[in-house]
C-alpha positions in Angstrom: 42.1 -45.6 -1.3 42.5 -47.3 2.1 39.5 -47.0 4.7 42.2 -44.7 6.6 42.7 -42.1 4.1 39.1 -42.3 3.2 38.4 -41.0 6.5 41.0 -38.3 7.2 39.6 -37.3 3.5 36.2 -36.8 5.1 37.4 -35.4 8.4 39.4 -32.6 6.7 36.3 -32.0 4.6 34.5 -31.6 7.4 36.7 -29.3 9.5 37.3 -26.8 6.4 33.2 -26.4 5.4 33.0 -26.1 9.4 36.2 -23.4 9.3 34.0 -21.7 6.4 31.1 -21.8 7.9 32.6 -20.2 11.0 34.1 -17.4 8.9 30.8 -16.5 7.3 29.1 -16.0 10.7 29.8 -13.0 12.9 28.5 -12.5 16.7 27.3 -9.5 18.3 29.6 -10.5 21.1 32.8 -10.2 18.8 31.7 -6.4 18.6 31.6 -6.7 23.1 28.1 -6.4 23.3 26.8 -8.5 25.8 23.5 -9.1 27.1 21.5 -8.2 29.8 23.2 -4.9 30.6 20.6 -3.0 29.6 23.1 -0.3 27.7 21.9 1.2 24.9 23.5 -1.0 22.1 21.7 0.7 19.3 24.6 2.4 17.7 27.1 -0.9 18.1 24.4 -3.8 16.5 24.1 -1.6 13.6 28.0 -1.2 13.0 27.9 -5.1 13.2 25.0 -5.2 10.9 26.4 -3.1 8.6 30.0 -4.5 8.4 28.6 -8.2 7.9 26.4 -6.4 4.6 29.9 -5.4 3.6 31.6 -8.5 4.3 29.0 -10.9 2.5 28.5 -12.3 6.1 25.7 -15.2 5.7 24.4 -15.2 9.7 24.4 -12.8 12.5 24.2 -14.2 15.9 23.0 -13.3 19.0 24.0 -15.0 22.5 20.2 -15.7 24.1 19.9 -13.0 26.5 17.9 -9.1 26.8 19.2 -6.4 24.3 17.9 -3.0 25.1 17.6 -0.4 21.8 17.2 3.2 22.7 16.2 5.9 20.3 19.8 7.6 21.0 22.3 6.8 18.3 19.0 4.9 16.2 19.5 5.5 11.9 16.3 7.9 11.3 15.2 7.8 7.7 12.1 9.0 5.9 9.5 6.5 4.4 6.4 5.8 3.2 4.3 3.5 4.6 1.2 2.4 3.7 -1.6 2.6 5.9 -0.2 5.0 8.6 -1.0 8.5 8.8 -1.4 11.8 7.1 0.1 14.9 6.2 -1.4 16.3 9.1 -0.6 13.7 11.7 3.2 13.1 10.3 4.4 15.2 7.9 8.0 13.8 8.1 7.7 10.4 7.7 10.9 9.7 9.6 11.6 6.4 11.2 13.6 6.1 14.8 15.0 2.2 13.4 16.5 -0.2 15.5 18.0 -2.2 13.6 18.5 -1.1 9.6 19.3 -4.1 7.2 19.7 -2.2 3.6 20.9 -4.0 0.4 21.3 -7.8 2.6 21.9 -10.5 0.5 21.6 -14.5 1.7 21.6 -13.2 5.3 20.3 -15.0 8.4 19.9 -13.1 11.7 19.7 -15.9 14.3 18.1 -14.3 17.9 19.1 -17.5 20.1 15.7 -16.7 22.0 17.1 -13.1 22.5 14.8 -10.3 23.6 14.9 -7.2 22.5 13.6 -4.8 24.2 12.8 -1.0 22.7 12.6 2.2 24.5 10.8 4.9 23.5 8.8 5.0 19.7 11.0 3.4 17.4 10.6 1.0 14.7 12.1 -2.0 15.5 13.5 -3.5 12.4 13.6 -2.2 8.7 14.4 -4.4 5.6 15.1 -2.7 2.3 15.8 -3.9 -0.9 17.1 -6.9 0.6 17.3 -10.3 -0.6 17.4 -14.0 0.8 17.1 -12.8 4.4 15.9 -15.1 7.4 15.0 -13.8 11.3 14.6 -16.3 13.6 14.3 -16.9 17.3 13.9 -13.4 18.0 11.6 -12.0 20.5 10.6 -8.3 20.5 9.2 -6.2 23.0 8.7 -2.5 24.3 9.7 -1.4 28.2 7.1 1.2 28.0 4.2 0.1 25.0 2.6 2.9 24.0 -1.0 1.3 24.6 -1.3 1.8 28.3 -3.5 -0.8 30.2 -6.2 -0.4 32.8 -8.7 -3.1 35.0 -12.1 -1.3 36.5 -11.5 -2.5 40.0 -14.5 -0.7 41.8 -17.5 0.7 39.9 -19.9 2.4 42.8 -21.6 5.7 43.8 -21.0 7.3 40.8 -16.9 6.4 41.0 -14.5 4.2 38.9 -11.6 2.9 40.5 -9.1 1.6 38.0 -6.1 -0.5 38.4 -3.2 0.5 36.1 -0.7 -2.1 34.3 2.2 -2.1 36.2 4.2 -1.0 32.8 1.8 2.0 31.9 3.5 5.4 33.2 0.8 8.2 34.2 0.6 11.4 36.0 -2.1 13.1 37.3 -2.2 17.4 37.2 -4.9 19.7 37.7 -7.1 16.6 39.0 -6.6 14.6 35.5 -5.0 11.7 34.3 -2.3 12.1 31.4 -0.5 9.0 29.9 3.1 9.4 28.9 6.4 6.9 28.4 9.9 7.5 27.6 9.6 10.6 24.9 5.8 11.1 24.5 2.6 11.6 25.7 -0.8 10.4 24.6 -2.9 13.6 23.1 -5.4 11.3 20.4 -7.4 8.9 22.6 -8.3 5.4 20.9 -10.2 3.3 23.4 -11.3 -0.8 23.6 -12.4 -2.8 26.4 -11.6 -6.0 26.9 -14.5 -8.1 28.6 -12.6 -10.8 30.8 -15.2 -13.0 31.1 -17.3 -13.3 27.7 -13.6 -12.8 25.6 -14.9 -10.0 23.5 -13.5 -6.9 22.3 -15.2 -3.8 21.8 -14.9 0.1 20.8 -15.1 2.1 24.0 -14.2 5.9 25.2 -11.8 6.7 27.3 -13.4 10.5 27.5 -15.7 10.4 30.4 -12.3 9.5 32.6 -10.4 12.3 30.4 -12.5 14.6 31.7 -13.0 13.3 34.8 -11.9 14.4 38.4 -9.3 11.8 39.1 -7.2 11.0 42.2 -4.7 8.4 43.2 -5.4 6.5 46.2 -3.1 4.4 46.4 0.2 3.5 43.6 -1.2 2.2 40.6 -4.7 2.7 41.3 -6.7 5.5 40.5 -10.4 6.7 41.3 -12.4 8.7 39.0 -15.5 10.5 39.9 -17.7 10.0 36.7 -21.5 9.1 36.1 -20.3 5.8 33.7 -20.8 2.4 35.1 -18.3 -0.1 33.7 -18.5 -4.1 33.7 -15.7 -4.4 37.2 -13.0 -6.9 36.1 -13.1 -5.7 32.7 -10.0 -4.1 31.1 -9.7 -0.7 29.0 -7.1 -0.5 27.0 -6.4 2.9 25.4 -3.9 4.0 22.7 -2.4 7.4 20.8 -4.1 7.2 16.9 -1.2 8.4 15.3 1.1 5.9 13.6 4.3 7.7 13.0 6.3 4.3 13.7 5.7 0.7 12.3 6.4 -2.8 14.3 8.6 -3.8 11.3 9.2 -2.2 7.7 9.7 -4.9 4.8 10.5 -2.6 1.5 11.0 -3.8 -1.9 12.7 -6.8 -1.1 12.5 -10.5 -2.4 12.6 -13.9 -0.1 12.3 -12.8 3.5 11.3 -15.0 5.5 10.3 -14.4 10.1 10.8 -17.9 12.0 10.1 -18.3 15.4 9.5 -14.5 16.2 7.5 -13.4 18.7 6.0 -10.1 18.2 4.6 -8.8 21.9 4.5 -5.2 21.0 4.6 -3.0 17.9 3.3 1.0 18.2 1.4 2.2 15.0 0.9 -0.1 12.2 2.6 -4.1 12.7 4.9 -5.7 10.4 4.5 -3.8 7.1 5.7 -5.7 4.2 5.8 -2.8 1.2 6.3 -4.1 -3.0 8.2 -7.3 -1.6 8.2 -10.5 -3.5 8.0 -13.5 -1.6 7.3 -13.4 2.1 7.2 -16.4 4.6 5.9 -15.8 8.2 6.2 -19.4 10.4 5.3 -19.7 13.9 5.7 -15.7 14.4 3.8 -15.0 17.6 2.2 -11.8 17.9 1.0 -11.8 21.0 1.7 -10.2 24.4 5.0 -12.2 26.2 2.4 -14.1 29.6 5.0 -12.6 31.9 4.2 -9.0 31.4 0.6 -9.2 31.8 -0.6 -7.3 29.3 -3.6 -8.2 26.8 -2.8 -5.9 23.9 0.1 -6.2 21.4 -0.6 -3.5 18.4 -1.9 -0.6 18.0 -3.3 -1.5 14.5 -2.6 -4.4 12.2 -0.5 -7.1 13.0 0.5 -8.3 9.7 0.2 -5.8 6.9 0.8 -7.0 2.9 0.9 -4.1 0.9 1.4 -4.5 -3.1 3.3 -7.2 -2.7 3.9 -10.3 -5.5 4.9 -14.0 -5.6 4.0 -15.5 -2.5 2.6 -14.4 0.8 2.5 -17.4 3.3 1.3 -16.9 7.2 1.4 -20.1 8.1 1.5 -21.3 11.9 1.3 -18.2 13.7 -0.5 -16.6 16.7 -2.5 -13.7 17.3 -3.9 -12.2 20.3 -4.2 -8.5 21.4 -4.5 -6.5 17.9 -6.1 -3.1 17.6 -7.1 -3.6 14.1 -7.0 -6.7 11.9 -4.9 -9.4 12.4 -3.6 -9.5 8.6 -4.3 -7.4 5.8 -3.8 -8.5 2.2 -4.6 -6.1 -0.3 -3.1 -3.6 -3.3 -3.5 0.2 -3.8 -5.8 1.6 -6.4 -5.0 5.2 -7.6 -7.7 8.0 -9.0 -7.3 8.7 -12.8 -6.8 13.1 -12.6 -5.5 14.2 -15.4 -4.8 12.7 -19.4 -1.7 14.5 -20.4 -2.0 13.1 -23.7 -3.0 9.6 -25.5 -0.4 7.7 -23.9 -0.2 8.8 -20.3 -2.3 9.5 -17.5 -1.6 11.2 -14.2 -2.8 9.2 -11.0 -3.4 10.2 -7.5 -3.1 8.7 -4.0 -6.5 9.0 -2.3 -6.3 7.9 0.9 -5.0 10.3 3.5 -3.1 7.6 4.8 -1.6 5.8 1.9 0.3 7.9 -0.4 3.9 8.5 -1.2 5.8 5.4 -2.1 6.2 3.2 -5.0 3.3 1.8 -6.8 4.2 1.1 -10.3 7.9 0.4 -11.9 8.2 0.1 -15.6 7.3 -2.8 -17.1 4.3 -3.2 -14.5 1.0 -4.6 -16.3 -2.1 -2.3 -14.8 -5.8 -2.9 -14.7 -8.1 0.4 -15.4 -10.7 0.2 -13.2 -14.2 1.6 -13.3 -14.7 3.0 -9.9 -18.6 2.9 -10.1 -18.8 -1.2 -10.9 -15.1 -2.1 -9.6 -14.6 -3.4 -12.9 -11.2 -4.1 -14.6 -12.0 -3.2 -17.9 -8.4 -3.1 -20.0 -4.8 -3.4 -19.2 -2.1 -1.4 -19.9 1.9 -2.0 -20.0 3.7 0.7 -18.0 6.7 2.3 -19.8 7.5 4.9 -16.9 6.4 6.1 -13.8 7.1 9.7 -12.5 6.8 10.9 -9.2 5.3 14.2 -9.5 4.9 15.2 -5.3 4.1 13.1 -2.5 0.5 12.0 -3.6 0.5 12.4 -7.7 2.2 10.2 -10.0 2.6 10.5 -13.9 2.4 6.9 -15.8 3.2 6.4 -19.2 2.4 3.6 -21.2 3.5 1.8 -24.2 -0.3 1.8 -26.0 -2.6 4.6 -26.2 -4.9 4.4 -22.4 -8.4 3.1 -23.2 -10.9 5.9 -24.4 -13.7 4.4 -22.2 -12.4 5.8 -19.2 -14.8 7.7 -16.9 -14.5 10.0 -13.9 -12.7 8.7 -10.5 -11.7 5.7 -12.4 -9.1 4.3 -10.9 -5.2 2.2 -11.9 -5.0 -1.1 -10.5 -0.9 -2.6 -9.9 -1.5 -6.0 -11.3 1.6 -7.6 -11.5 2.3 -6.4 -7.8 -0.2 -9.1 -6.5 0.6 -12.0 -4.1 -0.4 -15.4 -4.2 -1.5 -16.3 -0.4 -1.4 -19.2 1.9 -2.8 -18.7 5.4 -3.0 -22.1 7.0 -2.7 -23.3 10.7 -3.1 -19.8 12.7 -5.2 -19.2 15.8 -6.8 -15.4 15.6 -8.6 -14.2 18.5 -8.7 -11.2 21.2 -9.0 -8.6 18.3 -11.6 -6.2 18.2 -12.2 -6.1 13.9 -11.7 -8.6 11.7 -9.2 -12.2 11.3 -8.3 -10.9 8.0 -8.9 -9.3 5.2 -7.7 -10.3 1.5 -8.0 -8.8 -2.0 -6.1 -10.3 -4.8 -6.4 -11.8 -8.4 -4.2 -14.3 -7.6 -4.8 -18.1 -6.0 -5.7 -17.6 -2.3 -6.2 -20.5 0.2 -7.4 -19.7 3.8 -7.6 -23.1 5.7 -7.1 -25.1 9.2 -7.6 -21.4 11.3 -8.9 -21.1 14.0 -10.8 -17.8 14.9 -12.2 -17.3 17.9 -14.6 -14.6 19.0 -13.1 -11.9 16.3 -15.2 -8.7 16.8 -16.0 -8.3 13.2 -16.1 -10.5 9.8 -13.5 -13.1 10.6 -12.9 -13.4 6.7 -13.5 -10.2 4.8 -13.2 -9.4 1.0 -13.7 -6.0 -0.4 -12.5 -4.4 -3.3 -12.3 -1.0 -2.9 -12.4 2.5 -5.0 -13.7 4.8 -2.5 -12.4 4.6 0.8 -8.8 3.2 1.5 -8.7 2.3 -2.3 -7.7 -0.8 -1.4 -7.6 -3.4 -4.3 -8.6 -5.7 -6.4 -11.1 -8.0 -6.9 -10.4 -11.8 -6.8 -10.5 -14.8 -9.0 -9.9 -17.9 -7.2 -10.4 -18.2 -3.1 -11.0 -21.2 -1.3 -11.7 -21.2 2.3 -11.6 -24.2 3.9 -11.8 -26.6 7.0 -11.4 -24.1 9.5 -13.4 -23.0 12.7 -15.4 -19.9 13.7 -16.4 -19.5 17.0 -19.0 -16.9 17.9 -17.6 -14.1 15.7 -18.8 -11.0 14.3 -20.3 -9.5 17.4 -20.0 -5.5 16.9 -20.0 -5.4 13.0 -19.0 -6.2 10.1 -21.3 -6.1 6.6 -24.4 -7.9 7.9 -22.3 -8.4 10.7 -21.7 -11.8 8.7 -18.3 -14.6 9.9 -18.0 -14.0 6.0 -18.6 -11.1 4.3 -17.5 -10.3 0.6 -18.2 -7.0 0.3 -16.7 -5.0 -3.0 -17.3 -1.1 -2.9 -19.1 -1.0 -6.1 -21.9 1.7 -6.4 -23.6 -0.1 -9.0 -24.9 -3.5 -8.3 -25.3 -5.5 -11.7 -25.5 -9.7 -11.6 -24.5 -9.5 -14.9 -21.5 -7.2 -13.9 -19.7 -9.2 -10.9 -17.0 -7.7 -9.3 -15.6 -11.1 -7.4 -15.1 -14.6 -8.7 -14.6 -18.2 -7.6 -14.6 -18.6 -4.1 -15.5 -21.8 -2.5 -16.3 -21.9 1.1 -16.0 -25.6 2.3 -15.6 -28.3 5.1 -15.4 -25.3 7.7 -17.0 -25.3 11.3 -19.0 -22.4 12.1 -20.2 -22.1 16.3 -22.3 -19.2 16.1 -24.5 -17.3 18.6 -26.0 -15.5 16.0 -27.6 -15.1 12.9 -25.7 -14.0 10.1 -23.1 -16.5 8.7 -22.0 -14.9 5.2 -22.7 -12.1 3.2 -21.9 -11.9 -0.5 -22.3 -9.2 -3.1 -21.3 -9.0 -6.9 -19.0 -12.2 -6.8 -19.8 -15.3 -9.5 -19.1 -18.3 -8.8 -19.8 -18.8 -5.2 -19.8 -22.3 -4.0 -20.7 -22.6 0.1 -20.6 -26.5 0.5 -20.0 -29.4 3.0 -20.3 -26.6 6.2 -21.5 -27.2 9.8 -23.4 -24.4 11.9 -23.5 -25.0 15.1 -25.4 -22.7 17.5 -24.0 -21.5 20.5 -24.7 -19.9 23.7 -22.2 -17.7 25.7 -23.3 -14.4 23.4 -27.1 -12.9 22.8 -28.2 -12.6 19.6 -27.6 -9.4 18.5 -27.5 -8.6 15.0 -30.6 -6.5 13.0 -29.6 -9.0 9.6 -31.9 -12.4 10.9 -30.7 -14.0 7.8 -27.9 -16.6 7.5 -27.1 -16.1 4.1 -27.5 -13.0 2.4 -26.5 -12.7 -1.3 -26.7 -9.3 -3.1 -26.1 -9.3 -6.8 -24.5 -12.5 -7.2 -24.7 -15.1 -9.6 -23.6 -18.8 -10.0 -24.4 -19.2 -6.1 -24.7 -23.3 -5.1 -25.4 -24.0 -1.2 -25.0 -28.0 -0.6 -24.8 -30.5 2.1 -25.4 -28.3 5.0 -25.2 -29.9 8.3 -27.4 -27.4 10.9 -26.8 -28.7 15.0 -28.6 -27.2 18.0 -31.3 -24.6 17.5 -29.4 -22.6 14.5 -30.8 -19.1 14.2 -32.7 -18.2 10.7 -31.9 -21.2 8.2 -33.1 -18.6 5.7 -31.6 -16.9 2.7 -32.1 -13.0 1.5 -31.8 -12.1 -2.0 -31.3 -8.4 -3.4 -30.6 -7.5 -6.8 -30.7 -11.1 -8.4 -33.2 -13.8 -9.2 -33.7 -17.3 -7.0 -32.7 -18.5 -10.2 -29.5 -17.7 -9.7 -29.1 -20.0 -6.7 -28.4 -23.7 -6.6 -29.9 -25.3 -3.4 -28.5 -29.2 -2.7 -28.2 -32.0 0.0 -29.2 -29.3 2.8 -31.8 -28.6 5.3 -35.0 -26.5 3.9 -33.6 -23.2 3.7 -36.5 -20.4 3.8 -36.2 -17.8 1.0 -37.5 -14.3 2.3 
């Protein structure tokens, strides 16, 4: 074929992949919604949404520009979400959604740099049963958060005067101070200060200015008459507890994937991602947008991995401004209460705040777990599973259940457990921990950064009596990454690493936890602790520096910079110790000094 034809060959190629391409791609703007009109286009982007579902669309654009979602015209639907709040606090369940992507298949929603901007409580995005879908370049933010902001301007003569955040709506009746925004008003105080000049985080009270005679003196700035005597400069921050709306709901979907999203506020719980299989989050920002001038973007978790399966990666991202942890990792374990007969057994949500939505499908592999030792001690193969109300569920299986069970046992989801990859994020300005993980799976934490997280920057549990969060794990490594002066307000043995399984009984021969290797990582600490681990086999802490630092005061009660509490297989080696490093001692409980390898390190004292 002459060079010619060739050509005109390619060209017409060309032109009818672009002609597809252009047909499989549908604009908000085709729909006349434009930006930067601040309308309410609730109602419009989710006809567009909905009609490229139909259509087999494979991208939704948006021109770069501010979109403003209102609750009116919003798709409200009832879920379950783990993690939010009780009967008592929300007994509906419904969720005010912004935009609702249900059944998607090979989707991309492409943001341009958009903002969106939400009015009101609302959650801002909901994925179900979805598959193959990609947001990127989106950034997402609330007119009104519901965490309203304050700085202590003037602390004097038994008077507080306090600047308010220019985007924080209050009134002031009877001589106190109420909070409110567009549809609610703050009745369940949550408090944390912010100090500005140390970086630190801490619980506070926002009830002696609650109760307080208060009067404003000028717009934006408000004097209380109250005996407390705040750090001036310092900001309070101060939030409703109840989380009847999520930042982002991910249900039961497979291959999602957040790009280039920015995060800058979410009210309740963050992004939720619910029994999802697959789930990449790259260079998603949550964070506060600089402009606004706020320091807080959550009102609880950021990133929230609940029961989820394949792989979780986090890799990339920012975080700055969280009311709770940064990212949460972890299963749900449910109480044995009933044996209907040989094959079945009748299991119950314990948590107030966990309970209602699917934890087992048939065909699910479970562990049986004995709530005393947090040992998985058989497995089971789940034929069906029967919802019963909202908090009891009856599972069948196809063998007879194991006849060692015991009372509060509990039924561990095994095959909904992730695989995780958490690599090249920067945590700070967060009040608890960097993260917490639980799962059987391979787990690799490495090339963080966590600065001045209020509690364990790394925490593993394993839980059967409080949030019943599982499992324990079988293969963590957590390496080459930086601590800087964490753990100041708690965490167990207010330790930068704490493993710490909820078992009752504490057996070395009996470990909950196994195989995690703690190496090449750089810890800058002002205090003593530097991990914590109980019932775990197979610790390896090897190749670390501890360097001491001095911006913070020693603190903690625990003057011991490693603490191990029913473990076995322990090996500390090549330890590298710079600057006058707090304790260089180890605490045993519950195991012999047998049980410990010391190699290549610094004397450590045993006490």
């Amino acid at each position: 074929m002459p060079l010619f034809y060739r050509f005109y060959a390619a060209l017409c190629g060309a032109l009818l992949l672009l002609s597809h391409s252009q047909a499989q791609t549908v604009s908000v703007a085709d729909a006349g919604i434009r930006p930067d009109t601040y309308e309410n286009i609730t109602a419009r982007v989710q006809q567009v949404i909905d009609e490229a579902i139909r259509t087999g669309k494979t991208t939704v654009t948006f021109p770069k520009g501010r979109y403003d979602f209102w609750p009116d015209g919003a798709i409200r639907e009832r879920y379950f979400i783990s993690n939010t709040a009780t009967e008592a606090e929300d007994s509906l369940k419904i969720r005010t959604i912004g935009m609702l992507f249900r059944n998607a298949r090979n989707l991309t929603i492409e943001g341009s740099g958009a903002l969106f901007v939400f009015h009101g409580k609302m959650t801002t995005i909901v994925l179900e049963h979805c598959e193959n879908v990609k947001l990127q370049n989106i950034q997402v933010d609330f007119e009104r958060p519901t965490m309203s902001e304050m700085r202590y301007a003037k602390v004097a003569n038994g008077e507080v005067e306090l600047d308010i955040q220019r985007d924080a709506r209050y009134a002031i009746r009877d001589g106190r101070m109420e909070w409110f925004g567009e549809g609610w008003k703050t009745t369940h105080f949550h408090a944390v200060e912010f100090d500005t000049t140390l970086k630190t985080m801490r619980y506070s009270d926002w009830k002696p200015f609650a109760n307080a005679q208060a009067t404003e003196i000028s717009p934006g700035r408000v004097r209380f008459k109250t005996p407390v005597t705040p750090k001036p400069g310092n900001i309070l921050t101060v939030r409703d507890i109840i989380r009847d709306q999520v930042g982002m709901h991910i249900r039961e979907c497979r291959n999602v994937t957040l790009e280039d999203v920015g995060m800058h506020y979410m009210h309740g719980l963050g992004i939720v991602s619910q029994y999802t299989e697959n789930i990449t989050m790259r260079r998603v920002t949550c964070a506060p947008r600089p402009e606004t001038g706020r320091m807080i973007a959550s009102s609880a978790d950021f990133m929230h991995f609940s029961g989820c399966r394949g792989k979780v990666t986090v890799e990339d991202c920012r975080f700055s401004g969280a009311h709770d942890d940064p990212i949460n990792v972890h299963g749900t374990n449910l109480r044995i209460v009933g044996r209907p007969d040989a094959n079945a057994l009748k299991v119950r949500f314990m948590h107030g705040q966990s309970y209602g939505f699917n934890a087992f499908f048939p065909g699910d592999t479970v562990a049986f777990v004995h709530s005393a030792s947090m040992e998985r001690f058989a497995h089971g193969l789940v034929k069906t599973a029967s919802r019963l109300n909202d908090r009891e569920v009856l599972l069948t299986f196809e063998k007879p259940v194991p006849a060692g069970l015991e009372e509060h046992d509990c039924v561990e989801n095994m095959t909904w457990t992730p695989e995780v990859l958490i690599r090249g994020n920067h945590f700070t300005r967060t009040n608890t921990r960097g993260i917490l993980l639980t799962t059987p799976r391979k787990a690799v934490i490495e090339n963080n950064t966590f600065f001045r997280t209020g509690m364990s920057a790394v925490l593993i549990e394993a839980d059967a009596e409080g949030w019943y969060e599982s499992g324990p794990v079988r293969d963590v490594t957590i390496r080459n990454n930086e601590f800087i002066d964490c753990a100041y307000q708690g965490g167990p043995g207010n330790a930068v690493i704490a493993i710490n399984p909820s078992n009752k009984v504490v057996d070395a021969r009996r470990p909950v936890h196994f195989n995690i290797r703690i190496e090449g990582n750089t810890f800058k600490t002002f205090d003593y602790p530097v991990l914590y681990a109980k019932s775990t086999r197979g610790l390896f802490f090897g190749n670390n520096r501890i360097i001491r630092t001095n911006d913070l005061d020693p603190q903690s009660g625990n003057h011991h910079m490693f603490w191990f509490n029913g473990c076995t297989n322990v090996e500390v080696s090549d330890l590298k110790l710079e600057g006058e490093v707090l304790g260089k001692n180890i605490r045993l409980e519950n195991m012999p000094k047998s049980n410990i390898k010391l190699s290549g390190s610094p004397k450590l004292i045993f006490e």
